[in-house]
N, C-alpha and C positions, 0 to 999 in steps of 0.2 A: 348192299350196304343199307344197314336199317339204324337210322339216328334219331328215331322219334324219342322223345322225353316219357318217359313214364313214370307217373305220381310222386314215385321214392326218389325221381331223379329231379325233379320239379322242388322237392325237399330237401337234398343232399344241395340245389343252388340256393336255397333260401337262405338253409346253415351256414353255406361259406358265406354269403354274403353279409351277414348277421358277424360271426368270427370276422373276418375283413374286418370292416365297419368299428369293431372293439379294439383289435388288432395294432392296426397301421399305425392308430396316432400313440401308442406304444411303445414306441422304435425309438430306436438313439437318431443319431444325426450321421446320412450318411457319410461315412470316411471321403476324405481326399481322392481322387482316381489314384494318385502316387502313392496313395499310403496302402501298398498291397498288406503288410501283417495286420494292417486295420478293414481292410476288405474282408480279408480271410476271415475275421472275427465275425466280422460284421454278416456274411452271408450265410457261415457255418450258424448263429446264433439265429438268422432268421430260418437255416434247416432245422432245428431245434424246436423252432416253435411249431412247426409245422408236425414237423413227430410228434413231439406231445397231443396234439389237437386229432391225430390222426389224418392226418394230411399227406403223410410220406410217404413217396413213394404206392400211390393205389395204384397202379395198372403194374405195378411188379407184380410177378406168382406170390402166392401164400407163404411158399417155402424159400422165398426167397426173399422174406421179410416184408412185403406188400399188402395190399389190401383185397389184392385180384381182382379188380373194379374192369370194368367195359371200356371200350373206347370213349363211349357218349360221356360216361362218368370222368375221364382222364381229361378230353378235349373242354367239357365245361366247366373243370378245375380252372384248368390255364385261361380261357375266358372271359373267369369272373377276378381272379386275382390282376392281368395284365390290365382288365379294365377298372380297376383298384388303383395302379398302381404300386401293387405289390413288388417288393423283389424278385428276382427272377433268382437261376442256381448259380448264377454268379462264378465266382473261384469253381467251385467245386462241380461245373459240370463236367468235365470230362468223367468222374466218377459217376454223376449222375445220371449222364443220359449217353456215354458211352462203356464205359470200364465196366461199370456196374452190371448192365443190359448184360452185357458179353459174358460176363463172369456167371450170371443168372444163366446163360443159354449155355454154357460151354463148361462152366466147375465142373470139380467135385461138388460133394456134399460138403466136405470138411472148409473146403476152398470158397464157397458159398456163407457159409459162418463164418468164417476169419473178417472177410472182407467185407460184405456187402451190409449187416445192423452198423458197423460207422458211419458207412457213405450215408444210411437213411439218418442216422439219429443226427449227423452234423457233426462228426468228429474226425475225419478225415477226409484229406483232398489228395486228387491223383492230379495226373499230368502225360501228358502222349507222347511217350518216343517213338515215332514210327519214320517223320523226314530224315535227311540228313546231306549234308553239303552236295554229294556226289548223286543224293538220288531223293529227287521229292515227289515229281509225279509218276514216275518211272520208280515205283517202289518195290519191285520186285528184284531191282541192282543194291540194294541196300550192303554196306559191306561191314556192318555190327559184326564182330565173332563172337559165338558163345563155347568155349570147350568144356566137354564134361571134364570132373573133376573131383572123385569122389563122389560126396550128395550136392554137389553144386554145380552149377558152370560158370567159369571164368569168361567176363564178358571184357572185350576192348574194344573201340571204336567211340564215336560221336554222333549226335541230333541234333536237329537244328529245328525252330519254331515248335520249343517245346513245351505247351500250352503251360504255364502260373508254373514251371518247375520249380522256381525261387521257393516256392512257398506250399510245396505239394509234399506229401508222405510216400506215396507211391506213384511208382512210371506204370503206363504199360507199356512193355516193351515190347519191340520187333526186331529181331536179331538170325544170324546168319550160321547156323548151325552146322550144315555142310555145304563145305564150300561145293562138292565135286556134284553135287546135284544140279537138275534144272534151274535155270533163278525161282520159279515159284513155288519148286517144292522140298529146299534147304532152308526156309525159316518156320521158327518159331517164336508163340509168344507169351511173353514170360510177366509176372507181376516183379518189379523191383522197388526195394525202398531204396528211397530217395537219401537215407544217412548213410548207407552203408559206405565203408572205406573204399577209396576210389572214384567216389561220384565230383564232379563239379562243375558248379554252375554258374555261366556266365550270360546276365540277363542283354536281352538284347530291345534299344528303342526304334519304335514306327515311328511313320512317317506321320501319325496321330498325336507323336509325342511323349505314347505312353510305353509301357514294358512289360505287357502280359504273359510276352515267347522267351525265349534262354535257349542258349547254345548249351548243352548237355555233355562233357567229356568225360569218359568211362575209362579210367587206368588198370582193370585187371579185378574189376569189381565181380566177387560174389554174389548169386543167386540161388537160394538153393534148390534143388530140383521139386521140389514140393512147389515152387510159388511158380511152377510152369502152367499154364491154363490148354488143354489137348493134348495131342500128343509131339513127340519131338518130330521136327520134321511136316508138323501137319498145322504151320502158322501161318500162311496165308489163305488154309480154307478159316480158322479163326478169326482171323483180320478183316475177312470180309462180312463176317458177320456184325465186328466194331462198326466198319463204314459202312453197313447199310444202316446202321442207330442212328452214324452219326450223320446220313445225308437223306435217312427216310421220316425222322420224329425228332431228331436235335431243335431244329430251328421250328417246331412246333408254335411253341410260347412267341417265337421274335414277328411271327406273321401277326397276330392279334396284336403287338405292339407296333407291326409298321400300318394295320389300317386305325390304331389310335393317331400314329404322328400324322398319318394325312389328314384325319378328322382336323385335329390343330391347323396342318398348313391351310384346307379350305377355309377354318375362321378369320385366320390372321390374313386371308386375301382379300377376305371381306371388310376389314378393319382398314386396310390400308390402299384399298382401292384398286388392287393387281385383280378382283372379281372380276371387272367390267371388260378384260380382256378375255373373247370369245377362244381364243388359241389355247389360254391357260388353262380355261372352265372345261376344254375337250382332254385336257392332259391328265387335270386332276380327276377327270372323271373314268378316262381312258387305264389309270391308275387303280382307280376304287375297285372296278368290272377283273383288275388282274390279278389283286390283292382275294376280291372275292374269291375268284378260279381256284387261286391258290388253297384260298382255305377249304375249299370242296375237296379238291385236292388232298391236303392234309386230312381231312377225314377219310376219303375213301383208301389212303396209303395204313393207316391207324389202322381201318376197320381190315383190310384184308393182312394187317400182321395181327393180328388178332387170331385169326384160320390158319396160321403157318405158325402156328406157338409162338408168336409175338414178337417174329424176326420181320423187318420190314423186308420189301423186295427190290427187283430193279427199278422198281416204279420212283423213290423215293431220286434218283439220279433225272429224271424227269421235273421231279419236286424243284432239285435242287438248281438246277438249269437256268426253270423263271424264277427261281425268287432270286436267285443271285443280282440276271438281271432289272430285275424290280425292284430292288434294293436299291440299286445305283439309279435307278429313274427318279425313285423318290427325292432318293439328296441332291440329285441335280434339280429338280423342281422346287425342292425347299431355295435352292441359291436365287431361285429366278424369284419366286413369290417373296423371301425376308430382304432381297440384296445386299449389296456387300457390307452396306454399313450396318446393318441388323446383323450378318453373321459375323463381322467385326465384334460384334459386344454379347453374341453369345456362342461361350465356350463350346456347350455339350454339340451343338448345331453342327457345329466346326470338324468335331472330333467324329461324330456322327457322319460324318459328310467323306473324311480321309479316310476312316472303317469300312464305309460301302464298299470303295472300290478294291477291296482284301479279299472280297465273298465269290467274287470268279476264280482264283485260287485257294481259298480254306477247302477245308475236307474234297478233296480233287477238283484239280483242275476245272474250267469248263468244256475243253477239247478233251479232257479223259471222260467227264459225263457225257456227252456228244457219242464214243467210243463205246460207251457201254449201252445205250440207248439204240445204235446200230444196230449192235452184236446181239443183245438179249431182248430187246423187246421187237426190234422191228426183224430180227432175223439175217441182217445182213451178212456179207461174207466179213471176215477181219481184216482190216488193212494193212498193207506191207511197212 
């Protein structure tokens, strides 16, 4: 792994920083958390600016509408923007830093152009149908039917925690194409729009409050064979290429934001006198040393999908393991250092705080990362 800065890279942080700095105080006011069609504006508008400026999307291929930038180039994007304060991909990451990836690794050519200049330019957002009632970490039970159909397949069945569907253009979908196959080698996965007849969405609130996920019910919906990505029958070798994106380089950008929030919580211990507690000063710092790990981490997961055409690996299940739980150490240590009556009066804290504990189940399980960390990295036998 070689992440030394070189001159032009030393100048590519100057620029953003320079852009930043012009940038940020430019921005509207951000939207309400409840006002998703004002998110959606709001995030796609700040993909926009980032295209223009040449900012989108650089560690994509060339021909994949990227910049073909290195890892050091990619990692010090994210950086300098989360230490900005920049927006992150908001609504539309599923397209950004899964759909998209996938579609990059797995289209066609044709299938590659359709899809992926919106995702960059900010004009389209996707959304994940992959859970579903009967089957979320165990997703190879999935029981979506797709029947061929002419140039389509007729899709019926349900999802469940279907990232911003409300408000998404397209799914990607995970669906069940023969039944009479192994569970893992009868799906396939398909791009679906989100208008076609038959789709409906019924958003669904956490325990945060808010409504980012929707129950997805599928009446007999059309797809047509063209917007399949592989081949049929060969959707969960696809799929695992979506979740290794989405558990090796997704939460890329959220690590440099969670060692900003502790920078914050160590000030505000200082301000209100929770410093002088030797216990707390070993927590927070116990924290810093994890965060750091993490981000070496995160670089050296980047650098070696870089060498595999820019698929992350099993590593990134490793990735995802600590930070999930590091994520939830943090916001327990923000309750202890702001107390109740501090997180009483602020919101984001609060909402922050019921989010963490979602990150041991988002993008699998912690016992399916455990499971995979076994089997592929450490070699073990598979469990019964």
């Amino acid at each position: 792994m070689d992440l030394a800065e070189t001159e032009e890279e030393r100048e590519f942080r100057a620029g953003l920083r320079a852009w930043l700095a012009k940038t940020l105080p430019e921005l509207p006011p951000r939207p309400s958390p409840d006002d998703w069609p004002g998110r959606r504006a709001y995030d796609l508008g700040w993909q926009r600016r980032l295209y223009d400026a040449g900012y989108a999307g650089l560690h994509w291929p060339v021909d994949a509408g990227g910049r073909g930038a290195g890892p050091t180039r990619h990692l010090a994007f994210l950086e300098e923007t989360e230490r900005a304060g920049a927006p992150y991909v908001g609504a539309n990451f599923v397209g950004l830093l899964h759909a998209g990836p996938t579609i990059a690794a797995e289209g066609t050519p044709a299938q590659r152009a359709r899809w992926l200049p919106p995702v960059l330019r900010g004009e389209e957002v996707w959304c994940q149908g992959f859970s579903e009632p009967g089957a979320g970490s165990d997703l190879a039970s999935l029981r979506t039917r797709a029947v061929r159909d002419g140039d389509a397949y007729t899709v019926t069945g349900s999802k469940v925690w279907t990232s911003h569907a409300e408000i998404a253009d397209w799914c990607e979908l995970l669906v069940r194409t023969d039944p009479d196959a192994p569970r893992h080698r009868g799906l396939t996965w398909l791009a679906m729009p989100m208008d076609a007849p038959g789709v409906t969405v019924r958003p669904l609130r956490t325990l945060a409050g808010s409504a980012e996920f929707a129950e997805v019910f599928l009446d007999g919906v059309r797809v047509p064979l063209a917007y399949r990505v592989g081949a049929e029958n060969d959707g969960w070798r696809v799929t695992m290429t979506t979740l290794s994106f989405e558990r090796g380089t997704a939460f890329v950008g959220e690590v440099v934001a969670c060692r900003r929030t502790l920078g914050a919580l160590a000030r505000a211990a200082r301000a209100n006198g929770r410093w002088d507690d030797p216990v707390l000063r070993r927590r927070l710092g116990r924290l810093a040393a994890e965060f750091a790990a993490l981000w070496r981490l995160t670089q050296w997961n980047v650098s070696a999908a870089e060498r595999t055409g820019g698929v992350p690996g099993a590593g990134g299940s490793v990735f995802k393991l600590a930070y999930s739980q590091a994520r939830q150490e943090l916001y327990d240590t923000a309750a202890e250092v702001l107390g109740a009556q501090a997180l009483a009066l602020e919101e984001e804290w609060v909402r922050e705080r019921l989010s963490s504990l979602s990150y041991t189940i988002a993008a699998g399980t912690s016992q399916i990362q455990h499971s995979i960390v076994a089997e592929r990295i450490l070699g073990l036998p598979k469990g019964r």
